[in-house]
Each structure stands twice: as structure tokens, then as C-alpha cells.
Residue frames relative to the residue before (quaternion, step in Angstrom):
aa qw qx qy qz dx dy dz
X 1.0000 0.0000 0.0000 0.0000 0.00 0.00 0.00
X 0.1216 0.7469 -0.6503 0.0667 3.63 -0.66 0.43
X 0.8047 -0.3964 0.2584 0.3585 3.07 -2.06 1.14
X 0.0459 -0.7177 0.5866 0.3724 3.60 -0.64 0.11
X 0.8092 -0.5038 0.1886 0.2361 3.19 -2.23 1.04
X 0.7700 0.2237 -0.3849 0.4571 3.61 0.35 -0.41
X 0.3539 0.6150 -0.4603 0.5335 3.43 0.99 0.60
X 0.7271 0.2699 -0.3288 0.5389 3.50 0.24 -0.88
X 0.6876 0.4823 -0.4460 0.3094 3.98 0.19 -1.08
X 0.5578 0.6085 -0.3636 0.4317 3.56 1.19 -0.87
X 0.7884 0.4184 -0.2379 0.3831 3.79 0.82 -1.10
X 0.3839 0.7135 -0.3707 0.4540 3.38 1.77 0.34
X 0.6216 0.5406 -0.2419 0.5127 2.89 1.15 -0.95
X 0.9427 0.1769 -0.2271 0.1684 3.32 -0.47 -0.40
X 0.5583 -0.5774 0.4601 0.3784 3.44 -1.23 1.07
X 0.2652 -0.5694 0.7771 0.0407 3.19 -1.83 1.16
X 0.0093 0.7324 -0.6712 -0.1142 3.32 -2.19 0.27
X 0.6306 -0.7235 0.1215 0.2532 2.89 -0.66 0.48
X 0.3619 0.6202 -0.4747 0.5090 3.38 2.26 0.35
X 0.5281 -0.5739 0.4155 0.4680 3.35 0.97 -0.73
X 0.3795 0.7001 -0.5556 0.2393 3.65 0.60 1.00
X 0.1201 0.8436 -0.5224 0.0327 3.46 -0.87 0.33
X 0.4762 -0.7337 0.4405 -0.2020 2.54 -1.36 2.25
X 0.1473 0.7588 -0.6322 -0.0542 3.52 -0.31 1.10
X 0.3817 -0.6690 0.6006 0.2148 3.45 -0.68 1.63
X 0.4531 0.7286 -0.4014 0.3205 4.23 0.17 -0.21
X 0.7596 0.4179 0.1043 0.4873 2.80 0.89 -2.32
X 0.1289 -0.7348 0.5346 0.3970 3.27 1.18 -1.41
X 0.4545 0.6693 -0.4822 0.3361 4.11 1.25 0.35
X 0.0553 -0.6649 0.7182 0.1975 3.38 -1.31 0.36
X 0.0127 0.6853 -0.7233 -0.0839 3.32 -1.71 -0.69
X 0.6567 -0.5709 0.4666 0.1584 3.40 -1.72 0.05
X 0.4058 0.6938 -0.5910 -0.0679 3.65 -0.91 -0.56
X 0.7267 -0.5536 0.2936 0.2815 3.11 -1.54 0.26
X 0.5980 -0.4593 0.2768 0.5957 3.75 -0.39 -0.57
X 0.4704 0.5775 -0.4213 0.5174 3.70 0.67 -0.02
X 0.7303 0.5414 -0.2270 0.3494 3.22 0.07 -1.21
X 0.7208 0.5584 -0.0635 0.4057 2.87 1.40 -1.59
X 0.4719 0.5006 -0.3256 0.6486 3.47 1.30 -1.03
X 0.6732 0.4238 -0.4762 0.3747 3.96 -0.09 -1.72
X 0.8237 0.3635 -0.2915 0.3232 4.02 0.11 -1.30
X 0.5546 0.6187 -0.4813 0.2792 3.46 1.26 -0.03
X 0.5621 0.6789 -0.2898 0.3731 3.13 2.29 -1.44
X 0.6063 0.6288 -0.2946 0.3875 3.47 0.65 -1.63
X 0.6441 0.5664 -0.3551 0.3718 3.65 1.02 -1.57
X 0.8338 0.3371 -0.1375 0.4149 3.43 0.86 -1.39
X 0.6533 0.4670 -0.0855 0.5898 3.37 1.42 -1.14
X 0.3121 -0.6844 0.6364 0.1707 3.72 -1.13 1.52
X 0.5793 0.7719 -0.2304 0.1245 3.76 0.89 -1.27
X 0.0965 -0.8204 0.4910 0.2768 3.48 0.89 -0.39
X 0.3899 0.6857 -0.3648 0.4946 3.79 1.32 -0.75
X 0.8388 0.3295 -0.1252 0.4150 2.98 -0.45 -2.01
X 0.5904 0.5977 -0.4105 0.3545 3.92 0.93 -0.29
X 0.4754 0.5556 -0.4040 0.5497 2.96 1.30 -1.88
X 0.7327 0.6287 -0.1903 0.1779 3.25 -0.88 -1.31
X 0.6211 0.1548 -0.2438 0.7286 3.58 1.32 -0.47
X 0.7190 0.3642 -0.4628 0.3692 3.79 0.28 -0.24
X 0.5318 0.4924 -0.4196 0.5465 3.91 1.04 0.47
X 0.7398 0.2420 -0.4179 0.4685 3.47 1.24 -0.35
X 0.6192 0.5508 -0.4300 0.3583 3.97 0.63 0.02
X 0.7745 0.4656 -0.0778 0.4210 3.44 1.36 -1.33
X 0.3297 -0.6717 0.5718 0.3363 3.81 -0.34 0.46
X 0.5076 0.6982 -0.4803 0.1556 3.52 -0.16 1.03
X 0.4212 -0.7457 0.3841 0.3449 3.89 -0.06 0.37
X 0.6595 -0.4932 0.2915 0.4866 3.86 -1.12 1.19
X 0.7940 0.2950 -0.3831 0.3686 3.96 0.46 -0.93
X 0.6174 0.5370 -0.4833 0.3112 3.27 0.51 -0.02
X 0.5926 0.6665 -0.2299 0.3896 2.87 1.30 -0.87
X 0.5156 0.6529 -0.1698 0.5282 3.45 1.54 -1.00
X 0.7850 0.3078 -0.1449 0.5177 3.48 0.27 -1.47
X 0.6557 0.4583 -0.4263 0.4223 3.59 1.15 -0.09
X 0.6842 0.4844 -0.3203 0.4412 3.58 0.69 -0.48
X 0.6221 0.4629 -0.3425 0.5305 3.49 0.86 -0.64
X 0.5599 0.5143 -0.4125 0.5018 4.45 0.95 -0.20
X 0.7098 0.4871 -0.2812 0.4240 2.82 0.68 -2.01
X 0.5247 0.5329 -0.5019 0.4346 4.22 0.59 -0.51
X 0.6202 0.5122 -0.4989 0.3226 3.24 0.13 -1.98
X 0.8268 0.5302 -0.1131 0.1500 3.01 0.03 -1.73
X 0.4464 0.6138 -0.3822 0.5272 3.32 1.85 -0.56
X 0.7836 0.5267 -0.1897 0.2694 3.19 0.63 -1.89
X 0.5927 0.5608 -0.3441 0.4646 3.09 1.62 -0.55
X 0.7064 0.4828 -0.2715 0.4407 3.48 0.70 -1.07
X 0.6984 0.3820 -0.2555 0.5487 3.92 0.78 -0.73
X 0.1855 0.5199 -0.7906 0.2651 3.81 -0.03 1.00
């Protein structure tokens, strides 16, 4: 499974910090997320793999494979919604 493309080009775009703001200069939209979140959109930014994402966020985070699962597959919806 990997990131799909205008999903990824959209996340190219946008400035991260490290409290966990994030800034799509494009759109002119910002928003929040948490440190999870954060780590997840730095991966996506750099990483296509969705595997290889799961995978360091199961090894950095204390979270279990299904939660993990059902979070990444929302946390997309929800990118995809917000980055038209």
C-alpha cells in the first residue's frame, strides 16, 4: 500500500513545526495535531510506504497494530479531505 499521489504532492507542501502546527501555504489553511500525528505527517512527507510507516510508528508509539490501523486509514480520510 503506499501514500496515494495527490495525497503525497499535497503533503510536500506543507510546513510542519514542531509543537505540531501545520501550514499549507497553497491553501492559506493551518491546523493542529498531536505528536503522533506529527511524527505520522513527517513520515508520509518523506516515506511513500505505508508499511514502513506503520512500522516505525508501532516502534516509537505505545500503540497496538489495530489501533494503529484504524488510525492511519481516518487520519488519511481526513488529510484527503482537508487538502483538495
Amino acid at each position: 500500500m503506499k501514500v496515494n499521489k495527490e495525497l503525497d504532492d499535497s503533503l510536500k507542501r506543507l510546513v510542519l513545526n514542531d509543537s505540531g502546527f501545520v501550514f499549507d501555504p497553497m491553501m492559506g489553511h493551518s491546523f493542529t495535531v498531536n505528536p503522533s500525528g506529527l511524527a505520522l505527517l513527517k513520515l508520509m512527507q518523506k516515506q511513500k510506504d505505508i508499511e514502513l510507516i506503520k512500522h516505525q510508528i508501532l516502534h516509537d508509539f505505545d500503540v497496538s497494530t489495530e489501533t494503529l490501523e484504524r488510525d492511519v486509514v481516518e487520519f488519511n480520510e481526513q488529510l484527503k479531505r482537508y487538502l483538495k
